[in-house]
C-alpha positions as CSV (number, residue, x, y, z in Angstrom):
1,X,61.6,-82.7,-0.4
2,X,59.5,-80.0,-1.7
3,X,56.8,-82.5,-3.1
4,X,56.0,-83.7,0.0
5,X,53.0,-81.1,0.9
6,X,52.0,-82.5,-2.3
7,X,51.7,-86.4,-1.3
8,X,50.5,-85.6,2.2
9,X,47.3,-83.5,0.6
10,X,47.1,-86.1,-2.1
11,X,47.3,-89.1,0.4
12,X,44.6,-87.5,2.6
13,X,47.0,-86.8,6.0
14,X,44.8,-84.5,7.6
15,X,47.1,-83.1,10.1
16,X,47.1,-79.7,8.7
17,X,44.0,-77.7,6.1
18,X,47.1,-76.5,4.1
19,X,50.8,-77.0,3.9
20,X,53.2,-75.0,3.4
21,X,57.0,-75.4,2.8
22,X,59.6,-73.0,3.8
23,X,62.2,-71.6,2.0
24,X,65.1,-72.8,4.5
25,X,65.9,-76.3,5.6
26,X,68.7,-77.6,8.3
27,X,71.6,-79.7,7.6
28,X,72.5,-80.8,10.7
29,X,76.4,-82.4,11.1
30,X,77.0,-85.0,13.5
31,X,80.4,-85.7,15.2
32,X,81.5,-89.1,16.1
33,X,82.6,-87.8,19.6
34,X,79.2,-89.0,21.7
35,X,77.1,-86.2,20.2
36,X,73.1,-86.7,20.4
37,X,70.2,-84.6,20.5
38,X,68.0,-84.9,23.2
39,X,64.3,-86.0,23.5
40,X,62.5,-83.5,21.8
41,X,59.0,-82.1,20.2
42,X,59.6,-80.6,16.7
43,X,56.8,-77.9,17.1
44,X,55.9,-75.8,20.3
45,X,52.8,-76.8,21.9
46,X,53.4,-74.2,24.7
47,X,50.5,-71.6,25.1
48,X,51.7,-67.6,25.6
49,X,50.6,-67.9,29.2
50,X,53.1,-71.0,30.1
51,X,55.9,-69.4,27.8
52,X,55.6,-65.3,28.6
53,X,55.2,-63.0,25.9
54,X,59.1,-63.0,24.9
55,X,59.0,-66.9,24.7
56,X,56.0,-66.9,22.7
57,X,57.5,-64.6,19.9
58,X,61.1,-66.4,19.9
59,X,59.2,-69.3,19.3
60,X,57.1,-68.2,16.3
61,X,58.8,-70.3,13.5
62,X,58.4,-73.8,15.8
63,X,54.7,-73.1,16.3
64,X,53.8,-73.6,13.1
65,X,55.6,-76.6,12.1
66,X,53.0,-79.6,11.1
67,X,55.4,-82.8,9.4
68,X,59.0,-83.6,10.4
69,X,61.1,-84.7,7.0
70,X,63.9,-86.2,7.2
71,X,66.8,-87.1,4.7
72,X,69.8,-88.9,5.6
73,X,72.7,-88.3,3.8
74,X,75.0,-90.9,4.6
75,X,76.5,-94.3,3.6
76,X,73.4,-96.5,2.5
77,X,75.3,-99.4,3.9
78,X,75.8,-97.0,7.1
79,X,76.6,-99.1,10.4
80,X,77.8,-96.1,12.7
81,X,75.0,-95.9,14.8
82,X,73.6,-92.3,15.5
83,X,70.2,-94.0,15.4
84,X,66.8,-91.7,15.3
85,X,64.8,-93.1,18.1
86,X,60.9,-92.0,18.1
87,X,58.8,-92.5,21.1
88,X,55.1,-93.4,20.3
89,X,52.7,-90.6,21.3
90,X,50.9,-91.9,24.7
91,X,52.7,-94.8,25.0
92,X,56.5,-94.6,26.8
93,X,57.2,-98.4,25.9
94,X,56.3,-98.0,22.6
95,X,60.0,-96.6,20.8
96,X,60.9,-96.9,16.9
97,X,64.8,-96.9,15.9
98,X,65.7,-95.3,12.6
99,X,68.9,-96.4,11.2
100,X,70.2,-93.1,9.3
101,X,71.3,-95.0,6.4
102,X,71.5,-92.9,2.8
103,X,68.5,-92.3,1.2
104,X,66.1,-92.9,3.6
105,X,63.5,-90.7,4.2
106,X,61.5,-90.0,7.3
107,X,58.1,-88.6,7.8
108,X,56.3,-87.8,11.5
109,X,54.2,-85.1,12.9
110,X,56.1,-82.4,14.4
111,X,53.5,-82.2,17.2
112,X,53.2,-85.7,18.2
113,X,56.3,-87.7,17.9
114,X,59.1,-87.1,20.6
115,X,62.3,-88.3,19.4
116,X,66.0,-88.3,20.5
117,X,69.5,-89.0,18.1
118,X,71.5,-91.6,19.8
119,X,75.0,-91.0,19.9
120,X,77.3,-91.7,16.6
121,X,80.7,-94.2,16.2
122,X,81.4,-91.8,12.6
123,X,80.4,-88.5,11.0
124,X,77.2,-88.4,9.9
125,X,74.6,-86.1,8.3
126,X,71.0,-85.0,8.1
127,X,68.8,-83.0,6.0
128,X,66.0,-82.0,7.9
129,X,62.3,-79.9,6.3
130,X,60.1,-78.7,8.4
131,X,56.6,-78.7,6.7
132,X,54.6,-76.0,8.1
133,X,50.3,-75.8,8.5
134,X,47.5,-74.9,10.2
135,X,46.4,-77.8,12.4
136,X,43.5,-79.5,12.0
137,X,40.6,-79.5,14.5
């Protein structure tokens, strides 16, 4: 996961003038007990007036974040649902289902792409990087 500033400068993504990765990562556990995560932006796009000072400063590490990565870590034959369902910026019909089967890899920007886990029939896991940058104007 750490090469992926790499291919994203070397592949010409212009999302960002520089990445950077940090030095910490989530693993995130899902339970098969009905479990999901709920439609979410992976960066803050709040200003400090809409979000108070406090806000603003709790919220330092998700203002940065430029790429969502995404390994699953699971059965590459995996059929326990637990799907990664991406909504299409400007476009609510628009959805894209990710089937968290091993060894896939998945790659959006943090500050574009809502997205949602559906809930999961067994255990499953998920190693998530958040690649951090300076937008682009």
């Amino acid at each position: 996961l750490r090469g992926i500033p790499y291919l994203l400068d070397r592949f010409g993504y212009s999302a960002s003038s520089s990445f950077v990765v940090p030095r910490q990562c989530q693993l995130a556990r899902y339970l098969p007990d009905g479990s999901i995560y709920v439609r979410h932006l992976d960066r803050c796009t709040s200003t400090l007036a809409e979000m108070g000072l406090l806000g603003w400063m709790r919220s330092s590490d998700y203002r940065h974040r430029v790429v969502t990565a995404i390994l699953y870590m699971n059965s590459p034959k995996w059929e326990g649902g637990g799907n990664l369902r991406c909504f299409e910026e400007d476009n609510e019909e628009s959805l894209i289902d990710v089937i968290p089967a091993g060894g896939t890899l998945v790659l959006f920007d943090a500050s574009k792409i809502e997205h949602l886990v559906q809930p999961s029939s067994q255990e499953r896991y998920a190693l998530t990087l958040f690649i951090n940058g300076v937008l682009s104007p």
